[in-house]
C-alpha positions as a Markdown table, in Angstrom:
| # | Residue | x | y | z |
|---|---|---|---|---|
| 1 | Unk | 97.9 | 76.2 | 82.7 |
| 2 | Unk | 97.5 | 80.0 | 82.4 |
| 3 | Unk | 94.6 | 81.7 | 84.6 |
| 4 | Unk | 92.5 | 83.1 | 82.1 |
| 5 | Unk | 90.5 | 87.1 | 82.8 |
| 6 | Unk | 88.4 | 88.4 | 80.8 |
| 7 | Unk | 89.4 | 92.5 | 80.5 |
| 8 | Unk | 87.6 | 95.1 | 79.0 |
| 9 | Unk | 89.9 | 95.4 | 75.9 |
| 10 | Unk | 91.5 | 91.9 | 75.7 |
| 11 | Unk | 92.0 | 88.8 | 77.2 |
| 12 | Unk | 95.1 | 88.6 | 79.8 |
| 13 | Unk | 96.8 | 85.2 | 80.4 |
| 14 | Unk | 98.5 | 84.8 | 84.1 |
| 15 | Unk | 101.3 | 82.5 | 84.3 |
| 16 | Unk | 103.1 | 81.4 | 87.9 |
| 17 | Unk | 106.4 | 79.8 | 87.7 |
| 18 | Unk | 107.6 | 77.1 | 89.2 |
| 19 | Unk | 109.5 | 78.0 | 92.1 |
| 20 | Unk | 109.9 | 74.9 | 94.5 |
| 21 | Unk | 110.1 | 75.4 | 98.5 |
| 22 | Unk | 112.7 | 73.4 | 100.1 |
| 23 | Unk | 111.0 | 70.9 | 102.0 |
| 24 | Unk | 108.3 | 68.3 | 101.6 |
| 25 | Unk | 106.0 | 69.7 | 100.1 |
| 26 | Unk | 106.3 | 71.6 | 96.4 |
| 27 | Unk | 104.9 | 75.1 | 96.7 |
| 28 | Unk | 105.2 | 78.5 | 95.6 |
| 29 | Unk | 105.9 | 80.7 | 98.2 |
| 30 | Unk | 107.2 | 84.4 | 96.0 |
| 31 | Unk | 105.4 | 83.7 | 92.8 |
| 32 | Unk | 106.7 | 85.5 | 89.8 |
| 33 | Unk | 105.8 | 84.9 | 86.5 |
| 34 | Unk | 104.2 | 86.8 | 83.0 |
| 35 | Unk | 101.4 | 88.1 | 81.7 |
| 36 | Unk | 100.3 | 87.9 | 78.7 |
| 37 | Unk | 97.7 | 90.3 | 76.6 |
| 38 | Unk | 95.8 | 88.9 | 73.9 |
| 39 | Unk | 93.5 | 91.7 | 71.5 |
| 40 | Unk | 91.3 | 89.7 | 69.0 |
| 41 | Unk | 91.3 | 91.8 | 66.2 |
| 42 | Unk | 94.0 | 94.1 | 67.4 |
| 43 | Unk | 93.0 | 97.4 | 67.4 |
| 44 | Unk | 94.3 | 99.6 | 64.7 |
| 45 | Unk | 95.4 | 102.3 | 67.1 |
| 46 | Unk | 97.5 | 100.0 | 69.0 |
| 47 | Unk | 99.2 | 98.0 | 66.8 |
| 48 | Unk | 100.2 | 101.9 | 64.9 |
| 49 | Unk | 101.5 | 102.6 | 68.4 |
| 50 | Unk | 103.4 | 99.8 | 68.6 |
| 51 | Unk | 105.2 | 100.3 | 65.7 |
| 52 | Unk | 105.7 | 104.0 | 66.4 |
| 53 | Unk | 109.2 | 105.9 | 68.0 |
| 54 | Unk | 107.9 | 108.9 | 68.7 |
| 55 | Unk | 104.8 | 110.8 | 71.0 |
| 56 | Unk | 102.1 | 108.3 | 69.4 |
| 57 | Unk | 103.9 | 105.4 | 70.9 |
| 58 | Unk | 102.8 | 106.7 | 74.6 |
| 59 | Unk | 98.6 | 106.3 | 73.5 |
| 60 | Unk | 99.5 | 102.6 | 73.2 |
| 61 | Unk | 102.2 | 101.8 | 76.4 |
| 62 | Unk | 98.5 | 103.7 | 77.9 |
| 63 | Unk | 96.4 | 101.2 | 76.7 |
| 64 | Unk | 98.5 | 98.5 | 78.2 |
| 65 | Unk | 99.5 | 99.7 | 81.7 |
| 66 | Unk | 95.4 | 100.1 | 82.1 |
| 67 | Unk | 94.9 | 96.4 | 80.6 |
| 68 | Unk | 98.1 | 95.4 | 82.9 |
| 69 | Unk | 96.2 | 97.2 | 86.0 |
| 70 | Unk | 92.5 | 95.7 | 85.4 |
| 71 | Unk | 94.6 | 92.2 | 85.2 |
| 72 | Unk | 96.3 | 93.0 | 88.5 |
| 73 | Unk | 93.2 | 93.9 | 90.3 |
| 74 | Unk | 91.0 | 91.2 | 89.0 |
| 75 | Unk | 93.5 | 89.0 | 90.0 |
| 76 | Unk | 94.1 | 90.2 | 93.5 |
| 77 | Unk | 90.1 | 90.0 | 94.1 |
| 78 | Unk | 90.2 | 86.7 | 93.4 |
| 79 | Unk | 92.6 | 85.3 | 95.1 |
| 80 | Unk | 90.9 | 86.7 | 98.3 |
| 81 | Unk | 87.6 | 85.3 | 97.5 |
| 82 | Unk | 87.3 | 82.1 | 95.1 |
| 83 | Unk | 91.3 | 81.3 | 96.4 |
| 84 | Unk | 90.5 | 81.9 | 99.4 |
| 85 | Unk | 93.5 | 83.5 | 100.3 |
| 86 | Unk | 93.1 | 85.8 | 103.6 |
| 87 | Unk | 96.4 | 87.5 | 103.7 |
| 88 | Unk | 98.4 | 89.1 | 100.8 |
| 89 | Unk | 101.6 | 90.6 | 101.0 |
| 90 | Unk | 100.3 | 93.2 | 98.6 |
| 91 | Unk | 102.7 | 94.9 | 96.1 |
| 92 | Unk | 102.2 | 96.7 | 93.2 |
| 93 | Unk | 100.7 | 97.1 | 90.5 |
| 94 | Unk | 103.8 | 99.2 | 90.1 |
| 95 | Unk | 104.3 | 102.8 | 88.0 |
| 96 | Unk | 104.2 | 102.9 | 84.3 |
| 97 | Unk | 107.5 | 104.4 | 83.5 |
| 98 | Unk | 109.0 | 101.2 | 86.2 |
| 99 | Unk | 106.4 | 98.6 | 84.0 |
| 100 | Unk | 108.2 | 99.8 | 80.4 |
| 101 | Unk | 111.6 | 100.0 | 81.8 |
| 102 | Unk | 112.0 | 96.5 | 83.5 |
| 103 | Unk | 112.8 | 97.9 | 86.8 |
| 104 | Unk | 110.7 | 97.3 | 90.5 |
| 105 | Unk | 108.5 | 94.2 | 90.0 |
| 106 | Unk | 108.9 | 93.4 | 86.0 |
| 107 | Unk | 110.7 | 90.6 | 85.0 |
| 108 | Unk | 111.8 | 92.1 | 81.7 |
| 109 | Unk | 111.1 | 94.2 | 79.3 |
| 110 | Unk | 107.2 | 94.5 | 77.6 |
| 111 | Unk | 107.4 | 92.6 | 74.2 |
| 112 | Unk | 104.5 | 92.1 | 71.9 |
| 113 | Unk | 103.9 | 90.0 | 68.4 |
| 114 | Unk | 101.2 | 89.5 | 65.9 |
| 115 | Unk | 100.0 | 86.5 | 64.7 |
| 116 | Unk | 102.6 | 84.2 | 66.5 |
| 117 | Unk | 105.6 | 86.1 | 64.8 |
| 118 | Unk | 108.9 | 86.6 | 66.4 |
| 119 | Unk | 108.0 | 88.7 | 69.8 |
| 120 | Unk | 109.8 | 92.3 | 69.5 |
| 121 | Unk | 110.3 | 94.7 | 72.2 |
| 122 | Unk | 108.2 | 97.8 | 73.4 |
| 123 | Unk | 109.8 | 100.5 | 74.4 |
| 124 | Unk | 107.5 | 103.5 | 74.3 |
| 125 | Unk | 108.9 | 107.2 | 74.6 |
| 126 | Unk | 107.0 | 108.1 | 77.8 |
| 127 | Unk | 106.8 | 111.8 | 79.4 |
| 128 | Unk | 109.6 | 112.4 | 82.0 |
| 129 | Unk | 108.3 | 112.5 | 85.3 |
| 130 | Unk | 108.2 | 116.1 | 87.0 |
| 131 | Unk | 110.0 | 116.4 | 90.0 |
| 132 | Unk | 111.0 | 113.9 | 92.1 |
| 133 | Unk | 109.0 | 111.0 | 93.4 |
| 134 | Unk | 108.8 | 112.3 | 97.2 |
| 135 | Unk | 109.6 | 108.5 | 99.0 |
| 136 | Unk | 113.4 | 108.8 | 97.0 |
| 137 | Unk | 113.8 | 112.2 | 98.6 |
| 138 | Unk | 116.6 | 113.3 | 101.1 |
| 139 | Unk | 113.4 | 114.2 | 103.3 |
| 140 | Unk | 113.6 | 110.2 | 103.8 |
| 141 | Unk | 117.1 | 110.1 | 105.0 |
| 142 | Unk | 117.9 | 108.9 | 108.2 |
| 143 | Unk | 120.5 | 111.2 | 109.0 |
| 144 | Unk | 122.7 | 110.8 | 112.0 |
| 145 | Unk | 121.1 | 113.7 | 113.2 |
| 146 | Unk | 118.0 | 111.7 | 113.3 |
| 147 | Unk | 119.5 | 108.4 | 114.4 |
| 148 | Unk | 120.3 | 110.7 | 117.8 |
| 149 | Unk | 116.8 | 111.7 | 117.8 |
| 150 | Unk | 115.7 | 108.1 | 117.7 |
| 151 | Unk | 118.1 | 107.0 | 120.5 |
| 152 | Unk | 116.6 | 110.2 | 122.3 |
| 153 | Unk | 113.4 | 109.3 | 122.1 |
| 154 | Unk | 113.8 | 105.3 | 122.7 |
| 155 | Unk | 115.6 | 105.8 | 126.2 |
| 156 | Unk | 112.8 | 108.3 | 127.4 |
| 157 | Unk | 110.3 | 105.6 | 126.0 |
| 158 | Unk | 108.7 | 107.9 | 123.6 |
| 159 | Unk | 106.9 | 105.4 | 121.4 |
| 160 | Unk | 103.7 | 106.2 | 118.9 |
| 161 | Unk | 101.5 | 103.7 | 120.0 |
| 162 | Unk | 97.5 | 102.5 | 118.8 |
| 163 | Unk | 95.9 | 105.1 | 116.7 |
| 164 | Unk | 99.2 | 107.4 | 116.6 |
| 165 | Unk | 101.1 | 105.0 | 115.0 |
| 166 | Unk | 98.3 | 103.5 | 112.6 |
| 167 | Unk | 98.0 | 107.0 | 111.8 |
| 168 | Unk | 102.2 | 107.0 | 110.5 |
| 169 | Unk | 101.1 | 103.3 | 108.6 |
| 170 | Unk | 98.3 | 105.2 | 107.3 |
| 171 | Unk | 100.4 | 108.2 | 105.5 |
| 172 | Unk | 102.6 | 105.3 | 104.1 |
| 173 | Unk | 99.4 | 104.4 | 102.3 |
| 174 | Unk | 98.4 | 107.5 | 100.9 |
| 175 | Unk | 102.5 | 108.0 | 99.6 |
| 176 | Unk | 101.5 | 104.8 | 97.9 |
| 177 | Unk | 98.5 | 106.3 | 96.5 |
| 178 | Unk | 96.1 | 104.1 | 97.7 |
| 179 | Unk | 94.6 | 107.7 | 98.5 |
| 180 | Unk | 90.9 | 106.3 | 99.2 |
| 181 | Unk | 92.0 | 104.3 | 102.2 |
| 182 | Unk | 94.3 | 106.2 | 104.1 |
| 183 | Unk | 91.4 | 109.3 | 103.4 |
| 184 | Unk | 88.7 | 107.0 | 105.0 |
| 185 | Unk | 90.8 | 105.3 | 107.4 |
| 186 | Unk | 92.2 | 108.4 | 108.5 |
| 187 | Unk | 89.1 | 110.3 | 108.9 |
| 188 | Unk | 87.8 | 107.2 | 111.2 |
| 189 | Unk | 90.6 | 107.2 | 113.4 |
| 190 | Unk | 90.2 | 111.2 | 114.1 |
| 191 | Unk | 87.0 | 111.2 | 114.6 |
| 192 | Unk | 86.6 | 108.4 | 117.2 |
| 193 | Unk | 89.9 | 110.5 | 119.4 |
| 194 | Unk | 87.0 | 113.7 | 118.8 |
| 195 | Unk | 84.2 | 111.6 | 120.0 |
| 196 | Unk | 86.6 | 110.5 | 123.1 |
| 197 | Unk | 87.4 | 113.7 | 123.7 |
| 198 | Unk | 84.4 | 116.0 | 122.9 |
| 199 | Unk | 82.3 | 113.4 | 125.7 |
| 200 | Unk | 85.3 | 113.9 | 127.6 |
| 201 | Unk | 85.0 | 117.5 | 127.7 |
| 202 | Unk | 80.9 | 117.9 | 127.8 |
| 203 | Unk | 81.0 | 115.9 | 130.4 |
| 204 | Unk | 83.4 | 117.7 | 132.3 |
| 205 | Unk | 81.3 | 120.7 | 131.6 |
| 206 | Unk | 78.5 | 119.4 | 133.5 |
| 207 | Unk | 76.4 | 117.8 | 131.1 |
| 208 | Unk | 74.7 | 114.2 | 132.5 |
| 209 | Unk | 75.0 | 110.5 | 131.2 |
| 210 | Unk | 71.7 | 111.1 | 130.2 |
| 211 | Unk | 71.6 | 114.1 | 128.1 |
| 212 | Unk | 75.6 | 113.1 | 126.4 |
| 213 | Unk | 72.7 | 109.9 | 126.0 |
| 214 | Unk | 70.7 | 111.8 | 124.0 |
| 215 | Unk | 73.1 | 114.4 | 122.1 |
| 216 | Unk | 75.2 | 111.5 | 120.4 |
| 217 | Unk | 73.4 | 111.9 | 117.0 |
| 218 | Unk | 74.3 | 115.1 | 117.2 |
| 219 | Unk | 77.9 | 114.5 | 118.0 |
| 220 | Unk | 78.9 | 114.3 | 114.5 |
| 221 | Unk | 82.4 | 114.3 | 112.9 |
| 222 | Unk | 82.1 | 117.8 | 111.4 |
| 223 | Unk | 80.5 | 119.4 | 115.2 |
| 224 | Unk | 83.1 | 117.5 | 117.2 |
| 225 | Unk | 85.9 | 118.9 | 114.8 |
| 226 | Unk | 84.7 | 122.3 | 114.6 |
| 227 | Unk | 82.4 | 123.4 | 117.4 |
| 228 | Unk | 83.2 | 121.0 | 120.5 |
| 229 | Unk | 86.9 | 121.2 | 120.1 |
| 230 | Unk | 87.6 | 125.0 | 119.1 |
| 231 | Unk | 84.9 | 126.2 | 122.1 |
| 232 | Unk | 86.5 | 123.3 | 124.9 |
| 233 | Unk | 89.9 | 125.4 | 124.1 |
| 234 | Unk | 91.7 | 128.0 | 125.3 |
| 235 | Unk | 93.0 | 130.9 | 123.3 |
| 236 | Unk | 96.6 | 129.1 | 123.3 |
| 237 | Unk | 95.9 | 125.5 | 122.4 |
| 238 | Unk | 93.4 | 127.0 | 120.1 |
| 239 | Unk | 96.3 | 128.3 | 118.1 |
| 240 | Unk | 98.9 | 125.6 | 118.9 |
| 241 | Unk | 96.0 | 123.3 | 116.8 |
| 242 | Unk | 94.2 | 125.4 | 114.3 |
| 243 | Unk | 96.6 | 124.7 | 111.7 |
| 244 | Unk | 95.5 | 120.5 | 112.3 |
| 245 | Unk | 91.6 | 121.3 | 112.4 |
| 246 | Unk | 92.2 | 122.8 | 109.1 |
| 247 | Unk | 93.8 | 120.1 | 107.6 |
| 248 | Unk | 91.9 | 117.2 | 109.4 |
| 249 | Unk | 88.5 | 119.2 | 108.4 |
| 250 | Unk | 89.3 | 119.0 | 104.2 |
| 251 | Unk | 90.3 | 116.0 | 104.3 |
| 252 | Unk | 87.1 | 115.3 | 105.9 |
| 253 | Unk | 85.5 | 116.4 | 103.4 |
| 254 | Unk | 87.5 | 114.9 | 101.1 |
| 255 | Unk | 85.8 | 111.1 | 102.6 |
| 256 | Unk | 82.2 | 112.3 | 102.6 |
| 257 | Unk | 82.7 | 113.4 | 99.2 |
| 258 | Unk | 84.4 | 109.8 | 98.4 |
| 259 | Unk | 81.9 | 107.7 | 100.4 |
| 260 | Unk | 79.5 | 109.6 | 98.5 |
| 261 | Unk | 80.2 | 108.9 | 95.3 |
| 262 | Unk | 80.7 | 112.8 | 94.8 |
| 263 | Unk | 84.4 | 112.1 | 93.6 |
| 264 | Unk | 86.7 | 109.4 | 92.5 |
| 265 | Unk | 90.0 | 108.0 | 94.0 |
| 266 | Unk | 91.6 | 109.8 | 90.4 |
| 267 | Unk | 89.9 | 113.6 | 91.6 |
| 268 | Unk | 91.2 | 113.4 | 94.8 |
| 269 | Unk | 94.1 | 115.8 | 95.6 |
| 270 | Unk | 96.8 | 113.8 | 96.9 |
| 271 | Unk | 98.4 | 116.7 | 98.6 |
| 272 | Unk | 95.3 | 117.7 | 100.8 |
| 273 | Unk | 94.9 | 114.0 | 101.7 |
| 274 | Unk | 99.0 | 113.7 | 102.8 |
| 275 | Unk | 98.0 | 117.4 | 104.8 |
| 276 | Unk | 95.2 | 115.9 | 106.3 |
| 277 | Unk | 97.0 | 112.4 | 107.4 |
| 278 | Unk | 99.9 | 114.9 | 109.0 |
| 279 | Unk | 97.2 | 117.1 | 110.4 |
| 280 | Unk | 95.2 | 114.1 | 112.3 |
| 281 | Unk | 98.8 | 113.6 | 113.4 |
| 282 | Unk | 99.3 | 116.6 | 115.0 |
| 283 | Unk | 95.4 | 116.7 | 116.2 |
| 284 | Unk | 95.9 | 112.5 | 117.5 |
| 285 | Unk | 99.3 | 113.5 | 119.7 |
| 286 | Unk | 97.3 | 117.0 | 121.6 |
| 287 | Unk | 94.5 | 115.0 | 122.0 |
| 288 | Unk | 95.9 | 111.8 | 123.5 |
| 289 | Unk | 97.4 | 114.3 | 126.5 |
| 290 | Unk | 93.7 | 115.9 | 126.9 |
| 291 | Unk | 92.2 | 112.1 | 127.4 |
| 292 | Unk | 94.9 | 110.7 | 130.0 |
């Protein structure tokens, strides 16, 4: 019996397959399975896409990918609350080119019919991508070169650890696109090393419990960032960290602007967000030695 969601366009059916666990009990542990779209009346447009070779074709494949996405996220929300399921392995929903061509998670090609005729396959003539996607990039290789530099830095125990290394899980996110999160988490993790540090530093500059006490609504992410840090500085690690201010202070921005409600996850400039993450990088390794 197919899950049944309601979409903003049509009506998508989710089927599981049966995929039995060895063992005592029957359960599936990797679902896979189809989906199904169902437009009552099908729109015009569509169906002319459908049939179409050329350009037009792509307004339709469009269509779908967005009705394929709504499914996917409906789906995912609830399986975490009326499933109650608490932990996903969370994948996709994948790229639109790697939907249409039966690569990465599809199981097949996208076919469609009209009133129960034989099923035909979609094949839409979609824009070529420009450039390279940046995770299939020799800037990914592990080189041998780099495998040294790993040995290097395992025998003198040089291991990221807490909010460095959620930091590097963080810019994973945000190569995924899930730009929103890694902005937000990202921006939460820097400015709690600021607040660290800037209380760190006042303190050290003779200010009392009591009047830190009293400055802490004050002690926002934007003076931490820019006033306490660049004044607690010296000329030289001024300039070793100016560059990661920068960077750590747009994507700043970037958050406020996203928690509120001044810009979508779709306005966001994925670049500034991937210089921000590499910027509270930076700003999350000079810190950490300033709070030992």
């Amino acid at each position: 019996m197919p899950l049944s969601l309601q979409l903003a366009q049509a009506k998508a059916l989710l089927y599981l397959h049966e995929e039995k666990y060895p063992g005592k009990h029957n359960v599936i542990v990797f679902p896979s399975g189809r989906i199904e779209l169902h437009y009552l009346p099908s729109p015009t447009n569509l169906l002319r896409s459908l049939t179409n070779k050329g350009a037009a074709s792509v307004a339709g494949a469009q269509a779908i990918y967005d009705a394929y996405v709504e499914a996917h996220t409906r789906f995912e929300a609830l399986l975490y609350s009326a499933g109650r399921v608490r932990y996903l392995l969370r994948v996709g929903p994948e790229s639109m080119v790697d939907f249409f061509s039966g690569r990465a998670m599809s199981n097949g090609l996208v076919e469609w019919s009209l009133d129960g005729k034989i099923f035909a396959p979609f094949q839409p003539k979609l824009p070529k991508l420009r450039g390279r996607n940046p995770l299939y990039t020799a800037a990914q290789l592990v080189t041998p070169a780099r495998w040294r530099d790993m040995q290097h830095a395992a025998d003198n125990g040089n291991y990221p650890e807490g909010d460095l290394l959620e930091l590097y899980r963080i810019r994973g996110k945000a190569g995924w696109r899930e730009l929103r999160t890694a902005a937000i988490e990202a921006s939460i993790i820097s400015e709690s090393l600021l607040r660290a540090y800037g209380l760190k530093a006042l303190k050290g500059s003779g200010f009392s419990n009591n009047k830190l006490k009293r400055l802490r609504d004050e002690l926002t992410f934007n003076n931490l960032l820019n006033i306490v840090l660049p004044f607690s500085l010296g000329k030289t690690d001024l300039r070793r960290v100016q560059s990661a201010i920068d960077a750590v202070d747009r994507l700043r921005r970037i958050r406020n602007d996203l928690v509120h409600g001044n810009i979508t996850q779709k306005e966001v400039d994925a670049t500034q967000v991937e210089q921000g993450i590499d910027g509270a990088i930076n700003l999350a390794r000079f810190l950490q030695t300033k709070l030992v």
